[in-house]
N, C-alpha and C positions, 0 to 999 in steps of 0.2 A: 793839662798843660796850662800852667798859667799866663797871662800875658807879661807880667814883668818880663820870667825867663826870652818867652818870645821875643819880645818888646830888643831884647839885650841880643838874641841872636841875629836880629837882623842887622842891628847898628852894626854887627862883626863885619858885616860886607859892606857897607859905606855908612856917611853919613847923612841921617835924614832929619825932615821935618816929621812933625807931628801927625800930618793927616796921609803922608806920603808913608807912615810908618803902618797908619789904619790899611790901608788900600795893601800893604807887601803881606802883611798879613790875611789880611784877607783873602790876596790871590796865594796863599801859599795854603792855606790851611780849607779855607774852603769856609769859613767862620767868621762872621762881623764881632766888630768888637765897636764899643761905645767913644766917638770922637775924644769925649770931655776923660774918659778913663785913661787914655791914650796919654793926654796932656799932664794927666794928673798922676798917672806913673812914672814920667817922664819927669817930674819934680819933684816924685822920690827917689828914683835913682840916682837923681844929680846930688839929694840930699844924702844919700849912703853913699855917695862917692864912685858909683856905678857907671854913672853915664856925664858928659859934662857939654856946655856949649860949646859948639864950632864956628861961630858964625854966622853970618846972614847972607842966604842964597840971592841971585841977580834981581830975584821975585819979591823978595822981602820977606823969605822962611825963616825962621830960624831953625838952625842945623842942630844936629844933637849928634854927639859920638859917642863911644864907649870907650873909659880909663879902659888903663889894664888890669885892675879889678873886676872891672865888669868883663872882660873877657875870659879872667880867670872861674867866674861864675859862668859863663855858657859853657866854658868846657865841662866846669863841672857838672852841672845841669845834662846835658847831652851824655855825660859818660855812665848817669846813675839810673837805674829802673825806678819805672814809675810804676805803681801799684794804686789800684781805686783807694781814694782817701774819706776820711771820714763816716758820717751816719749815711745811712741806707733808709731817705725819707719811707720810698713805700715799702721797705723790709719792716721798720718800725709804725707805721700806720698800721698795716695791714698784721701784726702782731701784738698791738695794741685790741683790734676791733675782734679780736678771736678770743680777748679775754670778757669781753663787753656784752652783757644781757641783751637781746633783741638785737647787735648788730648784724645786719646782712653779707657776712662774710662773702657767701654766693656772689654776690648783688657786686661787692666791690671789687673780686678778683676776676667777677666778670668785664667788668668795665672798665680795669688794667687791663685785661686782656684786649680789646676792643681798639684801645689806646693804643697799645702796643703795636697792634695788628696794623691800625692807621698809619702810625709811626714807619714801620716797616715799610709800607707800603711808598709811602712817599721818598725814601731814601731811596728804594729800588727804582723810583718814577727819575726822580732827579741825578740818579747816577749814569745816563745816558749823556756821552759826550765829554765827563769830565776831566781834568786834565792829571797828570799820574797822581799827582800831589794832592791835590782834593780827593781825588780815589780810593787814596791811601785813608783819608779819612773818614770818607764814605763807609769804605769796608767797615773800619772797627765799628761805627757806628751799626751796620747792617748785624755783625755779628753779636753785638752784646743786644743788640734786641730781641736778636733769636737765644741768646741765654734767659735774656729775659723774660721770653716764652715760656719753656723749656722749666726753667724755676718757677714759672708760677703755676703753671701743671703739679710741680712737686709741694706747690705749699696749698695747694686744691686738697692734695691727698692728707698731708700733715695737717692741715684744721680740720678737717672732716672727724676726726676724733679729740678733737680740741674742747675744754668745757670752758664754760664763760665761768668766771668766779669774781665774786664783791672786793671788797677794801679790808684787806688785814686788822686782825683785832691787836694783832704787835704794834705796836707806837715805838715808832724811832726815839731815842734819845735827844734828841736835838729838837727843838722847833723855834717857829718865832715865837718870844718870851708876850704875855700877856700882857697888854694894855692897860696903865693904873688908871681907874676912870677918879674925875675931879668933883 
C-alpha cells in the first residue's frame, strides 16, 4: 500500500492537515509513516493536481483536500488488486549465496529463519487487543511470515543440491569502453 494512495483516501473523508493525516493513518493501518514524507507527498499531489489547499484551520493547520482527480484515483486504487511488487531482496540474496564458493547457505537460511521466527513472534505478541483494522493488518502480516517460513523450508531442500559455480568465460557484448591513458 503506498502512502500517496493512502495519503488520497483519507482526504476522501475530510479535510486535513498534514500531521492529523500521519496520526489517521496510523490508527487506520496500524503502521507509522514519516512526518516529513507525509508533508512531502502532500506537495506532490497538489503538484499532479491530486490534492489542493483548503485553508487554514482555527489552530493554524493548513488543510489539504482532494480535487476530483484525486478522488477519481482512490477509487481507482481501491477497485484494483494488489499483488507483491517488485525484487524479492532475500529471494535474490539468498540465490545469489547458493552460487558462491565457501558461502554458508546453512548459516543464512538459518538466520532467516531465526528472524522470521522473531518476526512472528512479536506480531502474535502485539496483536492482543487490536482494533479490527490494525487486525486486519496484523493478519497479512502474520500470514506471509508463516509463508515465509514454509518457503524457506522449500529453498533448504532446493540448495541442498545446489553447486556453487565461478564467473562465465562468455563476455557479454557490451562493456564500459576502455580508458585512453595520456
Amino acid at each position: 500500500m503506498t502512502v500517496r494512495q493512502s495519503l488520497l483516501a483519507i482526504l476522501e473523508l475530510a479535510p486535513c492537515y498534514g500531521s492529523q493525516l500521519r496520526a489517521e493513518y496510523t490508527r487506520r493501518t496500524g503502521s507509522a509513516v514519516n512526518v516529513g514524507q507525509v508533508y512531502t507527498t502532500l506537495e506532490r499531489l497538489e503538484r499532479d493536481g491530486l490534492a489542493e489547499g483548503r485553508g487554514i484551520d482555527d489552530e493554524g493547520h493548513v488543510l489539504w483536500g482532494l480535487t476530483p482527480a484525486g478522488s477519481t484515483v482512490v477509487r481507482d486504487w481501491l477497485a484494483t488488486p494488489s499483488l507483491p511488487e517488485g525484487r524479492d531482496e532475500t529471494a535474490l540474496k539468498i540465490a545469489l549465496a547458493v552460487t558462491l564458493p565457501g558461502a554458508d547457505v546453512g548459516g543464512i537460511l538459518s538466520a532467516q529463519r531465526a528472524a522470521v521466527e522473531a518476526e512472528l513472534a512479536r506480531v502474535a505478541e502485539e496483536a492482543e487487543g487490536d482494533a479490527s483494522t490494525v487486525a486486519i493488518v496484523r493478519a497479512a502480516r502474520r500470514a506471509r511470515l508463516e509463508a515465509d517460513l514454509r518457503w524457506l523450508a522449500e529453498v533448504g531442500e532446493l540448495a541442498a543440491g545446489a553447486e556453487p559455480f565461478g564467473v562465465s568465460d562468455e563476455r557479454p557484448r557490451r562493456g564500459r569502453p576502455v580508458r585512453a591513458t595520456a
